[in-house]
LOTIRO-892497 format. One line per 5 residues: number of its first residue (from 1); their letters; for each residue x, y, z of N, C-alpha, C, O. Coordinates in steps of 0.001 Angstrom, whole numbers, plus 524288, in hexadecimal, padded with zeros to 5 digits. Each point is the difference from the previous one (the first is absolute). Example, Ala and Ser with C-alpha at 12.3 -4.5 7.8 and 13.67 -1.06 7.14 Angstrom:
BEGIN
1> as> 83386/7E9C6/81E78/7FC86/804A6/80000/80384/804B0/80000/8040C/7FFED/80299; 7FA96/8042D/7FA97/80334/804A6/8003C/7FCFE/80442/802DA/801FD/80454/800A9
# end
This chain:
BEGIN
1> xxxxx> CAA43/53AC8/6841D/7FD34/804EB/7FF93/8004B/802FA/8052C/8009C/804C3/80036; 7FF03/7F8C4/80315/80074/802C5/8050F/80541/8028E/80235/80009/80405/802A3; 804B4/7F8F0/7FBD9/80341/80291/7FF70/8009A/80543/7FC64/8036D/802A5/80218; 7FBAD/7FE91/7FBC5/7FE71/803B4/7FC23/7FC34/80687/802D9/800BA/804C0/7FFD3; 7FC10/7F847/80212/7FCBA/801CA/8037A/80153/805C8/80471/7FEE0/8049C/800CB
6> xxxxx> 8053A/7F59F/8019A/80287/8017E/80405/8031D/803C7/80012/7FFB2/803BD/80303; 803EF/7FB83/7F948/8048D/80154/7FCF3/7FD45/80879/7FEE9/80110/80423/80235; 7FBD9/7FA80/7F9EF/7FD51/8046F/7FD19/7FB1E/80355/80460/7FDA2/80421/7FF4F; 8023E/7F858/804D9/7FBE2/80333/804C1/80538/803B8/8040D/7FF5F/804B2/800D1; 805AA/7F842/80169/803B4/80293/8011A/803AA/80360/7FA6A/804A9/80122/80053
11> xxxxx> 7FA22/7FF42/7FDFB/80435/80424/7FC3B/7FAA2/80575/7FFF4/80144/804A4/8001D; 7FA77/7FA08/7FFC0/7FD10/80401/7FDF4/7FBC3/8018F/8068A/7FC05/802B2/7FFDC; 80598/7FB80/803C9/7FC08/8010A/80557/7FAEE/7FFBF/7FE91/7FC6A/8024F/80239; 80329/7FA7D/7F985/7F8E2/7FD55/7FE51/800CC/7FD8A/80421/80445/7FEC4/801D6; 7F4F5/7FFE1/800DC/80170/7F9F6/80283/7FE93/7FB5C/7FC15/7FD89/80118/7FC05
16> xxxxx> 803A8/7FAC3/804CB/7FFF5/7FAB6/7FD35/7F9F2/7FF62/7FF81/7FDEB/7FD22/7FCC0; 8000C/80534/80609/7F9B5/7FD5E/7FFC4/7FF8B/80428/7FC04/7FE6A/7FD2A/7FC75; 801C6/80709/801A5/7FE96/8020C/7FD14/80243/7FF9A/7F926/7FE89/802D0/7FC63; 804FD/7F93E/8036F/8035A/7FFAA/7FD06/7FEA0/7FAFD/7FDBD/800B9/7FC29/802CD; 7FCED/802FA/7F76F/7FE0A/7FB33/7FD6A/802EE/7FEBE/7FB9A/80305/80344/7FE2B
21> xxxxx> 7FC5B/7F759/7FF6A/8028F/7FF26/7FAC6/7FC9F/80365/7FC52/8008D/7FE4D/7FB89; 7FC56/805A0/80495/7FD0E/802C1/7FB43/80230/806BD/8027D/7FE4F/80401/7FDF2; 804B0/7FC14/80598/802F7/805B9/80106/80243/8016D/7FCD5/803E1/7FD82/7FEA0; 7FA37/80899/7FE0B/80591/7FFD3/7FC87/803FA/804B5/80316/7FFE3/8037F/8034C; 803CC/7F990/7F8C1/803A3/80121/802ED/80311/80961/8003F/8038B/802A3/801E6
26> xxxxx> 7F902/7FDC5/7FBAB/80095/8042C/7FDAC/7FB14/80505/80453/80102/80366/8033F; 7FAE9/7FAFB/7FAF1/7FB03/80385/800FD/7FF9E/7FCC5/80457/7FEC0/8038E/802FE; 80150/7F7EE/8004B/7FD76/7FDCA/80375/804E4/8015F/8050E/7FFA2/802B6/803F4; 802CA/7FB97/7FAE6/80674/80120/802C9/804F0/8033A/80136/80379/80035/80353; 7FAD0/80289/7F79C/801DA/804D7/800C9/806C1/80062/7FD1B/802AE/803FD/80026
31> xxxxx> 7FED8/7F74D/7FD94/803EB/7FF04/7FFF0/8033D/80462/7FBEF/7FD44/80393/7FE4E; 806A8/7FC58/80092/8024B/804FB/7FBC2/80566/7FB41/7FB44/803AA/7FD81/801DD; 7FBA9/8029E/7FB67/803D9/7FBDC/7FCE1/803CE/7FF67/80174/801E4/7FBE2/7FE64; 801C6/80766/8055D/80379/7FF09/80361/7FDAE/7FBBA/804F1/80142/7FB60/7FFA3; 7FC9F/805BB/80335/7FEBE/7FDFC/803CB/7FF38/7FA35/7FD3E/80277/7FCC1/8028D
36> xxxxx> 7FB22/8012B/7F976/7FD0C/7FA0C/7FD24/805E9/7FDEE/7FE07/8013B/7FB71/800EC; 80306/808B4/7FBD7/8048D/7FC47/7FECC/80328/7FED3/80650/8023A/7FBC2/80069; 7FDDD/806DD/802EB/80099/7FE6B/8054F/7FED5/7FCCE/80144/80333/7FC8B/800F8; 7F749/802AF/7FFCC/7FB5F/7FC3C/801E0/804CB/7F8AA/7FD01/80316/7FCCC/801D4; 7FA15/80489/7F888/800E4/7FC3D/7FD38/80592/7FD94/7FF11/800DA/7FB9F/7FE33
41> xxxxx> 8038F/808C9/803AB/80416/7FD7B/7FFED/80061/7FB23/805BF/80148/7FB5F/8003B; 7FCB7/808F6/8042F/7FFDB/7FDE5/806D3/7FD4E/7F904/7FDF3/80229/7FC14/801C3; 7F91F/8037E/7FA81/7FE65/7FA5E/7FF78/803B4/7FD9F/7FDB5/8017A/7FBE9/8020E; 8007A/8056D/7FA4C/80462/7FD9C/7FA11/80412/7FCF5/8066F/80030/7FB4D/80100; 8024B/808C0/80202/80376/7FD73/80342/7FDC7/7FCEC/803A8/80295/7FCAA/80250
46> xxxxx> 7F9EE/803E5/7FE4F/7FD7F/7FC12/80564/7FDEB/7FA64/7FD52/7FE98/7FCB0/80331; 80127/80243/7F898/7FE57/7FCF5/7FC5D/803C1/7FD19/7FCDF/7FEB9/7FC43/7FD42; 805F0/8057B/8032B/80438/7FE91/7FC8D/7FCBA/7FE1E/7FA3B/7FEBE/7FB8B/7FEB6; 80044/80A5C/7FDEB/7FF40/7FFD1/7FB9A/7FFDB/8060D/7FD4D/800B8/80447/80213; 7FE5C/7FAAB/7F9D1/7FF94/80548/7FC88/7FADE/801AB/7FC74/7FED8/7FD5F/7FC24
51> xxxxx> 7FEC3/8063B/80513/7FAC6/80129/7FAEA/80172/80340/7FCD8/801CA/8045A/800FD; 7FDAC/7FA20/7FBCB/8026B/80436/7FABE/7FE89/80516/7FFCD/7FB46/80091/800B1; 806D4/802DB/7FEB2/7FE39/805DC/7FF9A/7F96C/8006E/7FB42/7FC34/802ED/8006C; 8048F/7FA4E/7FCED/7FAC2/80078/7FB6D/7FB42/7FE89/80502/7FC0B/80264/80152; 80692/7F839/800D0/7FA46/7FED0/8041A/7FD97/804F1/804B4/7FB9F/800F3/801BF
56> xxxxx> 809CC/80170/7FF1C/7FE05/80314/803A9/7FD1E/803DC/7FFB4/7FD0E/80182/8037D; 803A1/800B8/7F7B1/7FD7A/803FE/7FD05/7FA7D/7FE84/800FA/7FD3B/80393/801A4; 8006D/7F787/7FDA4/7F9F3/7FE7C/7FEFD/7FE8F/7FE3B/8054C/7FB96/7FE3F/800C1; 8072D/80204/8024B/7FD34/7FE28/805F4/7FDA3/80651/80315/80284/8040D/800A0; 7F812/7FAD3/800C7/7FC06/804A8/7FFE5/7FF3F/7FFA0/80606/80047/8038E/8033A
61> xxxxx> 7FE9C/7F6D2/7FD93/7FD91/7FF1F/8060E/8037B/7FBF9/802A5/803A6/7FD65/7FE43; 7F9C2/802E5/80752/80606/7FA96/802D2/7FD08/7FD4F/7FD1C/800CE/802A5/7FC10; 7FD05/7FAF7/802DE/7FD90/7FA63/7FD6C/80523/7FE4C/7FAA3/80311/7FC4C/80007; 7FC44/807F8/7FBD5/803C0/7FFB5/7FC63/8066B/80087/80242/8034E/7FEC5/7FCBB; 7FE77/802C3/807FA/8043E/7FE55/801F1/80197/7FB19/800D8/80422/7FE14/7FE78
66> xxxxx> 7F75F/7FF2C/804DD/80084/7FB9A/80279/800C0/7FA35/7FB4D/802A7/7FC02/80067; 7F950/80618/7FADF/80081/7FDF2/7FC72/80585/80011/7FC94/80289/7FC59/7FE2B; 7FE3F/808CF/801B8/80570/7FFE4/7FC1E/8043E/7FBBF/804D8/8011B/7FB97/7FE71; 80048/80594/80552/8035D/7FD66/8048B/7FDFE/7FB3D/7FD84/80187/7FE46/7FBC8; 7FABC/7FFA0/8074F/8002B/7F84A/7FECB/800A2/7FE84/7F97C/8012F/7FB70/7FF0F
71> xxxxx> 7FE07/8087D/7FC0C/801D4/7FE59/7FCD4/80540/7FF9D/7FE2D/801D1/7FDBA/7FC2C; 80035/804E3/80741/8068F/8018D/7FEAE/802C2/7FA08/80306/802E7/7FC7D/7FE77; 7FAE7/80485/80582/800F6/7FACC/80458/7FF65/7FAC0/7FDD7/8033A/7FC70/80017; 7F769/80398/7FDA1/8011E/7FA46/7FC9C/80413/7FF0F/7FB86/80263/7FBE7/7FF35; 7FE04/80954/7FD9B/8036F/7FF25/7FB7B/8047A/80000/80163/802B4/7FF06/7FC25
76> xxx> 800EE/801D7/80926/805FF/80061/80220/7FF4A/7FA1D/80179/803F4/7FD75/7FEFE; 7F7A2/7FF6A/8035A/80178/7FAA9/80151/7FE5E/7FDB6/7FDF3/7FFB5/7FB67/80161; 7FE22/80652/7F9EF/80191/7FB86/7FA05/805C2/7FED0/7FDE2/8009F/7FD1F/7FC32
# end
């Protein structure tokens, strides 16, 4: 999660302290759907994995990022 954090406090000049797993990513962050398939591709590669376009659609806050990531992560090293 903190990677995430980090990640989403430097892309957006939030600082990290202000930046929680209940931030959304939209109204809290400021983000624009460009900027989140950015975001979310920058994790997909740093992660060596993929979230499906349907998941991305439903991720609101980093919390639901961090979540979609470790679920993708477990199902590639199954």
């Amino acid at each position: 999660m903190e990677h995430i954090i980090e990640s989403l406090a430097e892309y957006t000049g939030i600082p990290k302290e202000k930046i929680t797993k209940d931030s959304e990513l939209i109204a809290d962050l400021q983000l624009s759907s460009i900027d989140m398939l950015t975001l979310i591709a920058q994790f997909e590669e740093e992660h060596n994995t993929r979230i499906p376009d349907e998941a991305v659609i439903q991720c609101y806050t980093v919390g639901d990022i961090y979540n979609e990531l470790c679920r993708c992560m477990q199902n590639t090293a199954e």
